[in-house]
C-alpha positions, 0 to 999 in steps of 0.5 A, a space after each residue: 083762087 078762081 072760086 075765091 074771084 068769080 064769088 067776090 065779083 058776085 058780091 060786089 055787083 049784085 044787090 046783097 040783101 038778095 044774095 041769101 036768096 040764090 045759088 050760085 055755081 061756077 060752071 065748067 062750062 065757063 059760065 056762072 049760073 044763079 038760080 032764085 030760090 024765091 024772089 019777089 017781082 021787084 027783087 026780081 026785076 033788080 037783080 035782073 038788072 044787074 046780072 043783064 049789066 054784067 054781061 048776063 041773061 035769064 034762061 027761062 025754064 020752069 021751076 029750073 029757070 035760071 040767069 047764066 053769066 059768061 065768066 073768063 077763066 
């Protein structure tokens, strides 16, 4: 059931013509990582936008860089 809410949330406050364009886990950690698989500058900065809306950054690392969003379990 928790995978079932922390997916819905993603997809109903992120843009989802980008979605097909991340990956998206559920850490144990209590975070939700998404990572771009290739994104343009513009695309970029609109789901950036988005995720910083809900409560998230942009963990800058290389070709691993990725945005990391605090999720209650």
């Amino acid at each position: 059931m928790m995978n079932f809410n922390y997916k819905t949330e993603m997809k109903n406050n992120l843009p989802g013509y980008l979605l097909p364009k991340v990956t998206i886990l559920l850490q144990d950690s209590g975070y939700v990582t998404i990572s771009p698989n290739k994104f343009t500058k513009q695309d970029w900065r609109r789901f950036n936008a988005r995720v910083k809306q809900m409560g998230g950054l942009w963990i800058p690392d290389g070709a691993r860089a990725y945005w990391s969003i605090p999720w209650s379990q």
